[in-house]
C-alpha positions in Angstrom: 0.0 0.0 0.0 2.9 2.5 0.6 4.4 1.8 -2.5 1.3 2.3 -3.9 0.5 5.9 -2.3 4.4 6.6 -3.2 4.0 6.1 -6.7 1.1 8.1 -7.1 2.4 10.7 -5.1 5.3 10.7 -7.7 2.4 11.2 -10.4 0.9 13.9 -8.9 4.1 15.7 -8.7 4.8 15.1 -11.9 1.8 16.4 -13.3 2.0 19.7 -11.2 5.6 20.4 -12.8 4.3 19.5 -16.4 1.2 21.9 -16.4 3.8 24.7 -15.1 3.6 27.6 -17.2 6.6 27.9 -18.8 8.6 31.0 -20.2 9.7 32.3 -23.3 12.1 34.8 -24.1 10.6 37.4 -26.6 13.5 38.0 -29.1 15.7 36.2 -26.3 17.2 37.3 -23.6 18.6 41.0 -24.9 17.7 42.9 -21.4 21.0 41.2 -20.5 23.9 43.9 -20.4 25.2 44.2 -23.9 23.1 42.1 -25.9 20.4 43.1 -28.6 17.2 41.6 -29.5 17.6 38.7 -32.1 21.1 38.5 -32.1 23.2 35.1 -31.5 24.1 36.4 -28.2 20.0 36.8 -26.9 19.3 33.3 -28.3 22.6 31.8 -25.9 21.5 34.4 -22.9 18.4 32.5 -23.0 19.8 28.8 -23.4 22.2 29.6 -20.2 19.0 31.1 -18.4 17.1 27.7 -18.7 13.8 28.9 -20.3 11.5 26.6 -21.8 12.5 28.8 -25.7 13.5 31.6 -27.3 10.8 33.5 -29.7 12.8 34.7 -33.0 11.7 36.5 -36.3 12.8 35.5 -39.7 12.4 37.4 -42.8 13.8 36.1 -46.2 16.0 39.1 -48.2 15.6 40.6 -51.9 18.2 38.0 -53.1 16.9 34.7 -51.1 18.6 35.1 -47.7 16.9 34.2 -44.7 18.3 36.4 -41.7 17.2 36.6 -38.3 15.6 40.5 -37.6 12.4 42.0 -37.1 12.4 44.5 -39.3 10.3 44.7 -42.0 12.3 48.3 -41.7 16.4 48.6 -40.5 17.9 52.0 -39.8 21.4 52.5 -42.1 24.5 53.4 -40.6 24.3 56.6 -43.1 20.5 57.4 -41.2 19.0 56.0 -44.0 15.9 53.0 -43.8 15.8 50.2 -45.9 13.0 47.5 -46.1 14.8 44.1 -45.2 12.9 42.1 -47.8 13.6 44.8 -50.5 17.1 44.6 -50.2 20.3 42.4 -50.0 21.8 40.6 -47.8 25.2 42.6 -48.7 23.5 45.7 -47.8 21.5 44.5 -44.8 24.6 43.2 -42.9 26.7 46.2 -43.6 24.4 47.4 -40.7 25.0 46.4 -36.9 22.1 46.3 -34.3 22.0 47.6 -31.4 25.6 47.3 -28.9 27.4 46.4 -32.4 25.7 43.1 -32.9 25.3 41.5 -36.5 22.4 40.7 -37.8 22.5 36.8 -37.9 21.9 34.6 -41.0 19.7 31.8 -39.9 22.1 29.3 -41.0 24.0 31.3 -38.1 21.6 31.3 -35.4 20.7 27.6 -35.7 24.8 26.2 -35.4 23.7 28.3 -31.6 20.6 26.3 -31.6 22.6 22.9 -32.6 24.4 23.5 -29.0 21.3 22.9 -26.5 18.9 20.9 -27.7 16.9 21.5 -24.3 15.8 25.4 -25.8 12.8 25.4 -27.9 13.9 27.2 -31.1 10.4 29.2 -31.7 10.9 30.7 -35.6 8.2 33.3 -36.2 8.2 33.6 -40.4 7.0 37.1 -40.8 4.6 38.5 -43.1 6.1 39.4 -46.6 4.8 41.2 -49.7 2.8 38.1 -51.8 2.1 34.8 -50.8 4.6 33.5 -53.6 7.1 35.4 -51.7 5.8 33.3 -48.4 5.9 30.2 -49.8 9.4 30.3 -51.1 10.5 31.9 -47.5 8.8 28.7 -45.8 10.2 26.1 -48.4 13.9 28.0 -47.4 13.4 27.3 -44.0 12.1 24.0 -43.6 14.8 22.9 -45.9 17.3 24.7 -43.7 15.8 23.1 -40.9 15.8 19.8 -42.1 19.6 20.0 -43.5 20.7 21.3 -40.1 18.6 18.7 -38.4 17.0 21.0 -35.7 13.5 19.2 -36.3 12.9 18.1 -33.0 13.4 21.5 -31.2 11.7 24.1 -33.8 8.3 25.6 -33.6 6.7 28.2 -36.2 4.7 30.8 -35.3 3.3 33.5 -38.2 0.5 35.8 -38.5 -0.2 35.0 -42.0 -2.5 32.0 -42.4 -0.8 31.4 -45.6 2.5 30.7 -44.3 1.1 28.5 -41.7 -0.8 26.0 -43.9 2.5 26.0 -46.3 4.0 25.1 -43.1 1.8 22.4 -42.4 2.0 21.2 -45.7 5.7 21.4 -46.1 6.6 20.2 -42.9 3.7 17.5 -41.8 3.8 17.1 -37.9 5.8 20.4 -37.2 4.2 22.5 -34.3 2.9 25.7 -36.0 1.1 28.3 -33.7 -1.2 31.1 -35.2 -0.4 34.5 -33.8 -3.1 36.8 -35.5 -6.1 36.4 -32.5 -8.8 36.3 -35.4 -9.4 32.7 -35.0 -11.6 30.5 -32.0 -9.5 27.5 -30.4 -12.2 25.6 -32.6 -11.0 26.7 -36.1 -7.5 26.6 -35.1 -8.3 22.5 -34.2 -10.1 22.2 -37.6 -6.8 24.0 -39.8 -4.7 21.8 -37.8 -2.7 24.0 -35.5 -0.9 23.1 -32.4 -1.4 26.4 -30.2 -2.6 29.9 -30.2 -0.3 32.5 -29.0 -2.5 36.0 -28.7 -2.1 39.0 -27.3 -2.8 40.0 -24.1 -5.7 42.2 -25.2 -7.3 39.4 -26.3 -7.1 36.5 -23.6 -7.6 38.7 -21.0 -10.7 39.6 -22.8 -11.6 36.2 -23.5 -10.1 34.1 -21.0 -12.7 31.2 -22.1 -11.0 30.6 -25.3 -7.7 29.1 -22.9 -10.1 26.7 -21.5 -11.6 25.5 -24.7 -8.4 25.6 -26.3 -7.1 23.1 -23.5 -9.8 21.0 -23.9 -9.0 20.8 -27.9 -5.8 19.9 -27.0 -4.1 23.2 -27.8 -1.2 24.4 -26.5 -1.5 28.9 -25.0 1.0 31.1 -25.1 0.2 34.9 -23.8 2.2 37.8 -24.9 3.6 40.7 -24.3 3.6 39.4 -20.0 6.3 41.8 -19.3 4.4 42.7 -15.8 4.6 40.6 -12.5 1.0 40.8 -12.6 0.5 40.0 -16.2 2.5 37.2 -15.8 0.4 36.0 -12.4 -3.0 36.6 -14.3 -0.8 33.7 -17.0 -0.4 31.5 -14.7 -3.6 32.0 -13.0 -5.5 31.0 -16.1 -3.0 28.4 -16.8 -1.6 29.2 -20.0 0.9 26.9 -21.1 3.9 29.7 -21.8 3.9 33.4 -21.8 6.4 35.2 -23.7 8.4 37.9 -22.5 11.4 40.8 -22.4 11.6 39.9 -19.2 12.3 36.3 -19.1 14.4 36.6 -15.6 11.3 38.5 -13.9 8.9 35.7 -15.4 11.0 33.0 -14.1 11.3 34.4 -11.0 7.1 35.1 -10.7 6.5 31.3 -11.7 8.9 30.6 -9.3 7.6 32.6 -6.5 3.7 31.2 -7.7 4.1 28.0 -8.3 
């Protein structure tokens, strides 16, 4: 009987630390001292500070270059702006980011990604001009993926609907969330989709949708939780991740919560 009330003791534990919300780091973790959003040094801040994954934007350049920035628009070193995904990469990465930091090449940011497995690599494909210009951005990447053999710890996220079903089709099995907030947990289920990820403006507005969602099987993510509070109100609800600039101050509320 002990052994009995031992092992589902161990159970219960276990399922308490699996339905802990978890935290991502927005862009990575760039609130570090001399880091920059999107940069190779966020994405290893955040594999040292043990979050569940690092959220990252991808756009694909004028000449076919996939490169790790949020853009769409990127501020010259002669005080000019240029469109990433009007231009090359030869002009793009004659530009440093913020603290001096390159803007990374994909290719770049995934031989970081290649060194701990345990961080979710969480690609958001952004929106681009055409949905031709989508589809060849998705086909890149899932190529890239596959070549690389980062698979097994890469999620997509997008706002465009389009790249997420070339996703799906491209990629059967991958984990692709919808970011837009213009779709129920029940539609999302019916398209296929592993998670929602909405804004805070939204959940909070409709915290019923986490519920169904959970009961479809979907996986939550709130953003932008860079409040204690907002964070709390997360966990309250139990979403599965909330996303943050904060990830240190998230870690330490889930922490202090949980």
């Amino acid at each position: 009987m002990k052994q009995i009330l031992c092992t589902i003791a161990a159970l219960m534990i276990a399922a308490e630390v699996t339905a802990q919300t978890q935290v991502v780091a927005h862009r990575g973790y760039h609130a570090k001292k001399g880091s920059a959003e999107n940069s190779i040094s966020s994405l290893r801040n955040a594999q040292e500070l043990g979050v569940y994954g690092m959220e990252f934007d991808v756009n694909l350049t004028a000449d076919d270059s996939l490169i790790v920035f949020h853009g769409p628009w990127l501020q010259t070193v002669d005080n000019r702006r240029i469109h990433v995904q009007k231009s090359n990469y030869r002009e793009i990465v004659a530009n440093p980011i913020e603290n001096g930091h390159a803007i990374p090449t994909l290719r770049e940011f995934f031989r970081q990604g290649q060194k701990d497995r345990h961080t979710q690599l969480i690609l958001e494909i952004k929106k681009h001009t055409t949905p031709e210009r989508e589809t060849k951005a998705v086909e890149a990447i899932v190529a890239l993926v596959r070549e690389m053999g980062v698979e097994g710890h890469t999620e997509y996220l997008s706002f465009s609907q389009h790249i997420c079903r070339e996703l799906m089709r491209l990629q059967p099995g991958a984990q692709v969330t919808y970011v837009n907030g213009d779709l129920t947990p029940d539609e999302l289920k019916k398209q296929g989709y592993a998670g929602l990820s909405y804004n805070l403006n939204i959940l909070m507005n409709r915290p019923e949708w986490i519920v169904r969602a959970h009961e479809l099987g979907l996986k939550v993510t709130l953003w932008m939780t860079n409040q204690p509070d907002i964070v709390e109100w997360g966990i309250r609800h139990k979403v599965d991740f909330v996303s943050s600039d904060d990830p240190v101050m998230a870690k330490e509320v889930i922490r202090k919560y949980q």
